[in-house]
VEXTIBA-189523 format. One record per atom (N, C-alpha, C, O): x, y, z. Coordinates in steps of 0.2 Angstrom, whole numbers, plus 5000, padded with zeros to 4 digits. Last residue first. Layout:
REM residues N
XYZ ...
//
This chain:
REM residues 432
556558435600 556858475596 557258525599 557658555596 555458375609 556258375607 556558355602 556758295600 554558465610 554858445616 555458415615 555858415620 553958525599 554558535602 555058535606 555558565607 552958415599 553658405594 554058455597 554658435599 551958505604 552258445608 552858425606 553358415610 551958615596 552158625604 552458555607 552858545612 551458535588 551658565585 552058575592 552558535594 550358505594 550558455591 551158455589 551458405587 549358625596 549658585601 550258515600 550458475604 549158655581 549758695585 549858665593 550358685596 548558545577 549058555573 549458585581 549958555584 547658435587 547558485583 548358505580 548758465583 548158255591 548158325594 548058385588 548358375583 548158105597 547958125592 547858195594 547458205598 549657995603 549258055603 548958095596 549258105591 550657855608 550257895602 549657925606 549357905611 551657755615 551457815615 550857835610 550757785608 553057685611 552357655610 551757695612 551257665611 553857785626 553657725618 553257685618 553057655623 553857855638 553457845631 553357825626 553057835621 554257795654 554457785645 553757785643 553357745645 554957875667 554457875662 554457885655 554457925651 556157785669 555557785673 555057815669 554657775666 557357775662 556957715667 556557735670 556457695675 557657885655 558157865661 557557835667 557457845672 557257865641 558157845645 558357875652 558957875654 556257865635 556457935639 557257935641 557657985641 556357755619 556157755627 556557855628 556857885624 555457795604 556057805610 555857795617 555357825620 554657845598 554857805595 555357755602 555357695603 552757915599 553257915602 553657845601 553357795601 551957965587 551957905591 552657925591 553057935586 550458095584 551258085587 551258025588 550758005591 549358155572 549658075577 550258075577 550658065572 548658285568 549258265567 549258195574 549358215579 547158385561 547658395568 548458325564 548658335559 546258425551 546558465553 547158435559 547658475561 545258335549 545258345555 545558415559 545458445565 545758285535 544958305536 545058355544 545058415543 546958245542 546958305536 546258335537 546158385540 546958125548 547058195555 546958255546 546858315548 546158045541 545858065547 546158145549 545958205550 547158015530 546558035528 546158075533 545958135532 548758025539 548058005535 547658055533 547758115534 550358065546 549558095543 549258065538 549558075532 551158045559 550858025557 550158065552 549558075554 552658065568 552058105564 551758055559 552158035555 553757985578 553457975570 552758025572 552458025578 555058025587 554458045585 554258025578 554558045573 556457995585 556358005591 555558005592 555357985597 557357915573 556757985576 556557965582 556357905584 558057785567 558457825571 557957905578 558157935583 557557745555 557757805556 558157835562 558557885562 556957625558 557657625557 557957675556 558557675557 555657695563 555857655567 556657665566 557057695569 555457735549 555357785553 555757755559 556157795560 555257615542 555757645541 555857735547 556357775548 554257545548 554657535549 555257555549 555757535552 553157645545 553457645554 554157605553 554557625557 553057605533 553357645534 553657685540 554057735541 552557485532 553157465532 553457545531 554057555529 551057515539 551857465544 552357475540 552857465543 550557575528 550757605538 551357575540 551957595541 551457555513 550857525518 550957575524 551457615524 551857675500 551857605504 551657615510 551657675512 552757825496 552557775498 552257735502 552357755508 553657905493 554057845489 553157795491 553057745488 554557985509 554257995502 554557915498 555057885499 554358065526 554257985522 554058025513 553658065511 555358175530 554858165527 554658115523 554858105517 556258225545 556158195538 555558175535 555158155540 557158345551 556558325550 556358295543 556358315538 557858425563 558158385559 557258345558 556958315562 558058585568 557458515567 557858485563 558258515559 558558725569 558858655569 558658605568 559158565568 557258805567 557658815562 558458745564 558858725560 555658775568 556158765575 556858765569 556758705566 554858845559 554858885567 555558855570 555958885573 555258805548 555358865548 555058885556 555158945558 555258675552 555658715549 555758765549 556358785549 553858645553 554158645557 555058655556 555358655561 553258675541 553058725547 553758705551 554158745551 553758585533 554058645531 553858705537 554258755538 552958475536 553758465538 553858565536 554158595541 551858525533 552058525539 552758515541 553058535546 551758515521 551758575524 551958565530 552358615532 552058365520 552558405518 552558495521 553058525524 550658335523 551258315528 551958335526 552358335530 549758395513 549858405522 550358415524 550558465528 550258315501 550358395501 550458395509 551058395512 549858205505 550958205505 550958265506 551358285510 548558205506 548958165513 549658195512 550058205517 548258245491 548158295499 548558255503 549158285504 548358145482 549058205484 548758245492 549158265497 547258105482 547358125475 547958175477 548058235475 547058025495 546658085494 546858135487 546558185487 547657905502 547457915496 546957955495 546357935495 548757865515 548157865514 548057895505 548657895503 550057925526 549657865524 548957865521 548457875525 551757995529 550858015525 550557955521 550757935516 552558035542 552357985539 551658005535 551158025538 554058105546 553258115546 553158075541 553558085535 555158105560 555058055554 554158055552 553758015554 556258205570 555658185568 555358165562 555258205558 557558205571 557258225577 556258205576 555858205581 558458105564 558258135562 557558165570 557358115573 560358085567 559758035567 559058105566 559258155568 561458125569 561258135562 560458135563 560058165559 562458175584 562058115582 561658145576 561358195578 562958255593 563058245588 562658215582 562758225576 562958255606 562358295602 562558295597 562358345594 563958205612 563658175611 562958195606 562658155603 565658255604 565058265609 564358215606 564258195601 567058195606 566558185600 565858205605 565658165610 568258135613 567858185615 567258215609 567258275608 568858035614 568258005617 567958085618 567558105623 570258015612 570058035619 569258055621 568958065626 569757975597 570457935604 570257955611 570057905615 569158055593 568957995595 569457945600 569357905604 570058175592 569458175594 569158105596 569058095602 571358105585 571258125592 570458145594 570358115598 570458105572 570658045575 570958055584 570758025588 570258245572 569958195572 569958115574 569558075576 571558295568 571058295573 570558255574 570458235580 571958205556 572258195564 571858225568 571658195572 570958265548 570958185550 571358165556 571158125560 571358395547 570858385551 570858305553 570858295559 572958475552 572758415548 571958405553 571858395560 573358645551 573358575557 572858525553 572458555550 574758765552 574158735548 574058675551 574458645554 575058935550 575158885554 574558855553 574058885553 576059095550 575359055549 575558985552 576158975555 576859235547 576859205547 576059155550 575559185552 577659385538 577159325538 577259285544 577859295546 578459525529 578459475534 577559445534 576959465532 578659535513 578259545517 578259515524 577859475523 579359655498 579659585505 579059605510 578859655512 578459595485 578759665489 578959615496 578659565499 578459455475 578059525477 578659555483 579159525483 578959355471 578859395466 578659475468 578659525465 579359245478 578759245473 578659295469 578359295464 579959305487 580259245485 579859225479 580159195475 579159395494 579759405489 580059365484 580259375478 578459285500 578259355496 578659355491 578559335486 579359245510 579059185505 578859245499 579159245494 580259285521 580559295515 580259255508 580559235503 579759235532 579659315530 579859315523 579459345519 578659135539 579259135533 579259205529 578959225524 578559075556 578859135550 579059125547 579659125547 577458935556 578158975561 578159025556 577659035552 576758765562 576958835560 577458855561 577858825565 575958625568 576458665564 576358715561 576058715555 574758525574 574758575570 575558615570 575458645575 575058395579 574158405578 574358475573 574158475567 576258245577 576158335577 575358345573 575058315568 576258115577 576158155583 576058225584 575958255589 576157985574 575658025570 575658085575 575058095577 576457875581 577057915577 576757975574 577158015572 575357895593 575757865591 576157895587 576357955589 574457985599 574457955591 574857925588 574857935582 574658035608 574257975609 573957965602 573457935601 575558135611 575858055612 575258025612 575257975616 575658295603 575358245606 575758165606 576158135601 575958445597 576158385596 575858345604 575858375610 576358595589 575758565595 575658505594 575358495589 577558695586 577158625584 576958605589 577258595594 578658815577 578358785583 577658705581 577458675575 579658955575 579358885571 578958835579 579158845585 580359115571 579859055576 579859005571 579959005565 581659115560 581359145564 580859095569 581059045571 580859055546 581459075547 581059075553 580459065554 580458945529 580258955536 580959005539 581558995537 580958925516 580558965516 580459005525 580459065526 580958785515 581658825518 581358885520 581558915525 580258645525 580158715518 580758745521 580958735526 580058585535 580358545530 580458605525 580958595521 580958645551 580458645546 580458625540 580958645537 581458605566 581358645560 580858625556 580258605558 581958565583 581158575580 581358635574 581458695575 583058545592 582958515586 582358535580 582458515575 582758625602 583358655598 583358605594 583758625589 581258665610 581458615604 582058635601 581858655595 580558735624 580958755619 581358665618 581658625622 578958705629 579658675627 579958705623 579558715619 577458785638 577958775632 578658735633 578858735639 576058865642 576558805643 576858805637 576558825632 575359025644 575358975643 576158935641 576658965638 575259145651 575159085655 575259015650 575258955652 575559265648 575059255646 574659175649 574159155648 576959265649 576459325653 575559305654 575159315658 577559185644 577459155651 576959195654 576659185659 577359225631 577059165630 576759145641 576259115643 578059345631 577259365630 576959285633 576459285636 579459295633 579059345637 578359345637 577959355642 579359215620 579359185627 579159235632 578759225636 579659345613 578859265612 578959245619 578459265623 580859395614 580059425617 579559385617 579059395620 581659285614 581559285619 580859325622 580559315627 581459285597 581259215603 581159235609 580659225611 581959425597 581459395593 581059345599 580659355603 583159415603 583059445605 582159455601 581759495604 583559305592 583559275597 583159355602 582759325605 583759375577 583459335581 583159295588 582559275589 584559485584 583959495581 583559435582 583059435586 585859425583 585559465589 584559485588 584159495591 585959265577 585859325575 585759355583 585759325588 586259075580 585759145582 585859245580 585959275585 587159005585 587159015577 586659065577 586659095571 586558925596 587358945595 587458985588 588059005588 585458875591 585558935594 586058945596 586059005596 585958715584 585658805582 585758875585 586058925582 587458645589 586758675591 586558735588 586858785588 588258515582 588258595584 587458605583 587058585579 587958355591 588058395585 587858495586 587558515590 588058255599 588658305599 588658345592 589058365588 586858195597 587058215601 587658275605 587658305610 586558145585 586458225584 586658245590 586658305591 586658015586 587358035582 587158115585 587658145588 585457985592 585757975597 586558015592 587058035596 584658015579 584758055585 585058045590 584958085595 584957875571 585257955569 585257985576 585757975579 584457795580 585057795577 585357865577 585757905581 582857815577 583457815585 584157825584 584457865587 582457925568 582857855567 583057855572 583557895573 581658015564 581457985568 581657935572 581457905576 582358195564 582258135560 582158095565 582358105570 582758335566 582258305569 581758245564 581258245562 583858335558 583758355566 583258315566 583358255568 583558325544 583958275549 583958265556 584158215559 583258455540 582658415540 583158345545 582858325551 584458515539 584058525543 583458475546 583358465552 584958485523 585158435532 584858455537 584958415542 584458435511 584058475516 584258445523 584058405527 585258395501 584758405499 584358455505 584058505504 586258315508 586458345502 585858405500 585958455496 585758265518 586258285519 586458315513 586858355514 584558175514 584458245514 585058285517 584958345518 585358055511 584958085506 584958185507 585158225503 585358015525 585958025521 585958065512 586358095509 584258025530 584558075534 585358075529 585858115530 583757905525 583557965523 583958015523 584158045518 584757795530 584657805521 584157885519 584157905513 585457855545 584857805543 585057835534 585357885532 587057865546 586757905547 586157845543 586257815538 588657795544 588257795551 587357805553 587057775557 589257875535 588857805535 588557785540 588157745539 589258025540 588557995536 588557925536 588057895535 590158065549 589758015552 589257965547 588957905548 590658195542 591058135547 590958075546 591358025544 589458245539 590058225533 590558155537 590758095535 589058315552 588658245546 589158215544 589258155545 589858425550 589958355556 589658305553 589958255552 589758495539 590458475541 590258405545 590558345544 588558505542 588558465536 589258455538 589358385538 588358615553 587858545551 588258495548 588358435551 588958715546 589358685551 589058615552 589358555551 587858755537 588858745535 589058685540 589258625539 587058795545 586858725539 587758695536 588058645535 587358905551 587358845555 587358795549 587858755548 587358975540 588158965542 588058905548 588558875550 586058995536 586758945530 587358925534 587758875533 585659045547 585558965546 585858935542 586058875541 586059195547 586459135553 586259075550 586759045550 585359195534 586359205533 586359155538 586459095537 583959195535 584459145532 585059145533 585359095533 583959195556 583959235548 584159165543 584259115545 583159065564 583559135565 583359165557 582859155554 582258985572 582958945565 583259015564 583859005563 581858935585 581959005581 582458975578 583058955580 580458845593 581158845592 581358895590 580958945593 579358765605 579658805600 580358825599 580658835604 577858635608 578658665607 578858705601 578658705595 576358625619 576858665612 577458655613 577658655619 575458475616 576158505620 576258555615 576258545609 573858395622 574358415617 574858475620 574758515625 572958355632 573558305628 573758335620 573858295615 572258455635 572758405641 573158355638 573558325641 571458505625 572058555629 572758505634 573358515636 570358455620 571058415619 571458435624 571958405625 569158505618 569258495625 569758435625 569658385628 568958615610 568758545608 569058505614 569358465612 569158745617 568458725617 568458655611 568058645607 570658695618 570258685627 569458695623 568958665626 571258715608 571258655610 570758645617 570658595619 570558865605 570458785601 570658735604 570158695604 571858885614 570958935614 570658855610 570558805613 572958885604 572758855614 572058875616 571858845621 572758945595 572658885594 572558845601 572258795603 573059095601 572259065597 572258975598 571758945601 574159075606 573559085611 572759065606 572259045608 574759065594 574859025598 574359025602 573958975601 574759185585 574459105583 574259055589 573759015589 575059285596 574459275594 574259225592 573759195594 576359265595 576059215600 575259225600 574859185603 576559295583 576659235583 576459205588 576359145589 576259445586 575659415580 575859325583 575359285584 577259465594 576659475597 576159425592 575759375593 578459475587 578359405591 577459455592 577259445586 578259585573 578259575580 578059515583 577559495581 577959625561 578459605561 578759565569 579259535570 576559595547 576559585555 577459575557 577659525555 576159555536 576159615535 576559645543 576759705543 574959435537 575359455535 575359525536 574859565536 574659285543 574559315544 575059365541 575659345542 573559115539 573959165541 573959215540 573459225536 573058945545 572959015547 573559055544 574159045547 572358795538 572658845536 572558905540 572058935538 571758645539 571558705541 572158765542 572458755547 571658495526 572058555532 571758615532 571458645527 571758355523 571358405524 571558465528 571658455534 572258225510 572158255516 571658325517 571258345513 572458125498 572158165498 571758175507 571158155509 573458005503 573658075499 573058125496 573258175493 573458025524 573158035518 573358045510 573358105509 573657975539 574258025534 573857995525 574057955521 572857935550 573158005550 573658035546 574058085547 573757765544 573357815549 573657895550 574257915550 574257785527 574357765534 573757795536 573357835533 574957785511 574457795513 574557765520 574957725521 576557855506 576157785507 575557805511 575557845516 575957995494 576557955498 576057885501 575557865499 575858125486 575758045484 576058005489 576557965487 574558235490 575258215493 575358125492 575058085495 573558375493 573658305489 574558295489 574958335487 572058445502 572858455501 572858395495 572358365493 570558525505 570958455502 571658465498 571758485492 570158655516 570158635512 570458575510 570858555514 570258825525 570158755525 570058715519 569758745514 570958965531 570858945525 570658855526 571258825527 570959145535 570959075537 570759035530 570559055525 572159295538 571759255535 571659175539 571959145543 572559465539 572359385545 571959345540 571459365538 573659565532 572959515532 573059475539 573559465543 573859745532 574259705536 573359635533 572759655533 574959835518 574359805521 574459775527 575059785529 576159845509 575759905514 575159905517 574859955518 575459715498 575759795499 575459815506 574959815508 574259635498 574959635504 575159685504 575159715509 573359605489 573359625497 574059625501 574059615507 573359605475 573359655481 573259685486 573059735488 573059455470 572459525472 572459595474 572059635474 574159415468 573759435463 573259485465 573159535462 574359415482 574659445478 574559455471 574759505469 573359305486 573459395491 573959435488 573959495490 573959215479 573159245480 573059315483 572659365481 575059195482 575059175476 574059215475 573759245470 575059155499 575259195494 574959235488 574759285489 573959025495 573859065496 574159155499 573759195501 574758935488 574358965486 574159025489 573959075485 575658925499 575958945493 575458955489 575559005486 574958875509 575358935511 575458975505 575559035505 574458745508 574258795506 574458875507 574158925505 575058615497 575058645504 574758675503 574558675498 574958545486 575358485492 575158545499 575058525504 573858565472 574058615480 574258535483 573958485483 574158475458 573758485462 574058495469 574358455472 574958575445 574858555452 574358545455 573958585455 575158585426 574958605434 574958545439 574958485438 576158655415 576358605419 575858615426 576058645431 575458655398 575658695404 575658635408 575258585408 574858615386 575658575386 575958615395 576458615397 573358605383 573958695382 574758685382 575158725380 572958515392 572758495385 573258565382 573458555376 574358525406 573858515402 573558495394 573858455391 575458385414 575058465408 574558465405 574358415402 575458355430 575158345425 575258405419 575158465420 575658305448 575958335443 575858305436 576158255434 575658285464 575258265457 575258325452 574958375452 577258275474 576458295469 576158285464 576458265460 577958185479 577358195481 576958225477 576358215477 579458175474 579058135474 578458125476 578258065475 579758335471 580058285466 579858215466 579958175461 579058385481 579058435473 579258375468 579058365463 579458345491 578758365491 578558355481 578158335477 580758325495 580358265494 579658295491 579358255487 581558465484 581158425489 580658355491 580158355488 581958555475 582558475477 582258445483 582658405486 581258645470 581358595467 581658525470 581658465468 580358745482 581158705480 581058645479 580958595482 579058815488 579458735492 580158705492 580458675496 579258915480 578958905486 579358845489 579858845493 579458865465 579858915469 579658935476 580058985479 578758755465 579358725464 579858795467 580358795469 577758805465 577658765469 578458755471 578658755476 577258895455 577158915459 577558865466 577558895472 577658785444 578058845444 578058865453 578458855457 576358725443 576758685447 577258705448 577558665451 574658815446 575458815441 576058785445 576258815450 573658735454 573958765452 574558765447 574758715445 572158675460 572658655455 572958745452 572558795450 571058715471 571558665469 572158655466 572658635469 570958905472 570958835467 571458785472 571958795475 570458975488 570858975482 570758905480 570658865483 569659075500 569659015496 570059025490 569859065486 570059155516 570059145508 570259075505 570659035505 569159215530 569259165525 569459185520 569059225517 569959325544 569459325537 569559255532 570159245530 569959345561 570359325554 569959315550 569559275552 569659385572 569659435567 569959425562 570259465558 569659315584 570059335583 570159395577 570659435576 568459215579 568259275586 569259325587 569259365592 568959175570 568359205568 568459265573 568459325572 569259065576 569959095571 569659165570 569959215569 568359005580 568959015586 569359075582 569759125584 567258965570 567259005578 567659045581 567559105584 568158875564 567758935562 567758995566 568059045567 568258765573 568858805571 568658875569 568958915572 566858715576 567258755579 568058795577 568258845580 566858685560 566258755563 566558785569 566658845570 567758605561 567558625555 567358715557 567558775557 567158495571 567658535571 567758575566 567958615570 565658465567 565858485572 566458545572 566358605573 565858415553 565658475552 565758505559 565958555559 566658295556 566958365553 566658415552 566958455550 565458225563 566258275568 566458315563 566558375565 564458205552 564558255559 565258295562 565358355563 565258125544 565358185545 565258235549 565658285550 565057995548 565558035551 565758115549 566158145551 563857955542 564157935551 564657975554 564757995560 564057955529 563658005532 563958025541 564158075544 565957955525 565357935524 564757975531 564958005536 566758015513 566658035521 566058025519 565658055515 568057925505 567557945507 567157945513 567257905518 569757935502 569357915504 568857945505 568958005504 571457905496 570957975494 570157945496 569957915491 572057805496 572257875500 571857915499 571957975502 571757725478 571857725485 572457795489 572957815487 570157785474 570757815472 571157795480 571057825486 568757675477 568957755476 569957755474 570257705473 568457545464 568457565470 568857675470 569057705466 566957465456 567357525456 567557535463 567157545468 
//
């Protein structure tokens, strides 16, 4: 049996990092005063189709879409912004509220499977609601800039930001869009000709050499800017330069959802090759409403774990203390009707409960001394513990050191000491 292709397993080796990044995310979003909410997988595919727009690559060739044994139409989440609306309003959190939320979890998207592009992905979701002021958007901003410096990416990733404005200014830019497109469309790559009917914005920032060298002479957004809008943009960039941090303004940089208005932004890198945006957001004031609830300004911003992660390994920042390997491998040899296993488990249990990080394993199943040194040895431990028949009677515990010290001069491997429990116990925490 093979797994579901794009939809992969995370094998033990590598969990570490996502529990790493995971927990630093945690931290970061945390130390800002945003709160977790957790919502279903699987949604009403209504929810989706009025959030995203039926006439979407997303909606009409990436979701996984099924009825029930009820003949109801559901979705498995392509995103999370839309569910988790859809939760904050069920619940009554928005009215005349203000949330911060955070959210993690497995997206689903049928497309071709690649590096850093998954159909069963992972994204870390922030947002934020109730909030009308650049001040909240440069808040995403400085948070996220905070995260890339404590996973120590900060030097190769870039923000760029843009302002799509109101809807009215972006229909009247999308007008003008389309006149010029119209011109040139045989000219234009077989998407960008597609979404000329469907989503011409998305064409700005298409990949096709081709296309963007046409986009050349084409009418520029901010040209098409509201007073409001731009006086919006301009307070960001004041908060953005006060506060020090680096920026491109992107007059091509939109958004695939229409839902988006006002800021839009994206922390993008070149050492992932085409896989280049780490995380994206922006403002979608008008998604609430759109759904049913009372108009609420918004806005959030979401970052794919596998592309961090994959930049985590690119630049070689995966800390070393990460390593699984068990910090101590207690071995129970001998035949006393269970005393030897009872001992050597009490003792894994002591040692858990004093050093609460121990990574401590417990031989069970069995067999000889030697062939359980030898599993101790492939363990990866630092320390085999040792309890027979001798150290139980005796009360004490045989350390044998597994590991050279690593730095060429005083190596304890091959080592063994026979020590009372709580010097023994003292010894083991030399490292742990």
């Amino acid at each position: 049996m093979q797994s579901v292709k794009g939809m992969n397993d995370l094998l033990p080796e590598i969990s570490p990092m996502w529990q790493y990044l995971e927990s630093t995310i945690a931290q970061c979003v945390q130390s800002y005063g945003y709160s977790e909410i957790r919502f279903p997988l699987l949604e009403k595919t209504e929810l989706f189709k009025r959030s995203i727009g039926e006439v979407t690559d997303i909606v009409e060739k990436e979701m996984y879409t099924f009825d029930d044994r009820n003949g109801e139409s559901l979705s498995l989440r392509p995103e999370g912004t839309a569910s988790c609306v859809r939760a904050c309003e069920q619940h009554g959190l928005l009215y005349n509220q203000t949330q911060r939320l955070w959210y993690m979890g497995p997206m689903f998207r049928y497309e071709r499977p690649q590096k850093g592009r998954l159909r069963q992905f992972h994204q870390i979701g922030i947002e934020a609601f109730g909030l009308h002021g650049p001040d909240i958007d440069a808040e995403l901003l400085l948070m996220t800039a905070r995260l890339w410096k404590m996973l120590g990416i900060d030097d190769a990733v870039t923000l760029e930001i843009n302002s799509l404005g109101t809807s009215a200014a972006r229909a009247v830019y999308k007008a003008a869009l389309v006149e010029f497109l119209s011109d040139i469309k045989e000219q234009l790559d077989e998407d960008s000709q597609r979404r000329l009917a469907t989503n011409p914005l998305r064409i700005l920032d298409s990949k096709d050499k081709a296309t963007q060298g046409l986009l050349v002479d084409a009418p520029q957004l901010d040209d098409y800017l509201d007073d409001d809008s731009r006086n919006h943009f301009e307070s960001l960039k004041r908060i953005l330069d006060a506060a020090n941090i680096s920026y491109r303004v992107n007059n091509r940089l939109v958004r695939g959802l229409d839902y988006y208005g006002y800021t839009v932004f994206e922390w993008v890198t070149d050492k992932l090759g085409a896989q280049g945006t780490v995380c994206a957001g922006g403002r979608y004031n008008g998604l609430v409403e759109q759904l049913g609830g009372k108009s609420t300004p918004a806005v959030g911003c979401a970052m794919g774990i596998e592309r961090l992660i994959l930049l985590l390994q690119t630049l070689e920042k995966i800390p070393e203390s990460l390593a699984s390997s068990p910090h101590v491998y207690i071995l129970a040899v001998g035949d006393m009707g269970g005393k030897v296993e009872g001992y050597a488990l009490a003792l894994a249990e002591s040692l858990r409960e004093r050093f609460p990080r121990v990574r401590c394993l417990s031989h069970c199943g069995g067999g000889s001394f030697k062939s359980q040194m030898k599993k101790a040895d492939k363990s990866g431990a630092a320390i085999a513990v040792i309890i027979g028949e001798d150290e139980v009677a005796s009360q004490k515990m045989s350390i044998k050191y597994l590991r050279d010290s690593g730095d060429g001069k005083d190596s304890k491997k091959a080592l063994q000491l026979t020590l009372p429990l709580e010097q023994g116990i003292e010894k083991l925490a030399e490292v742990i």
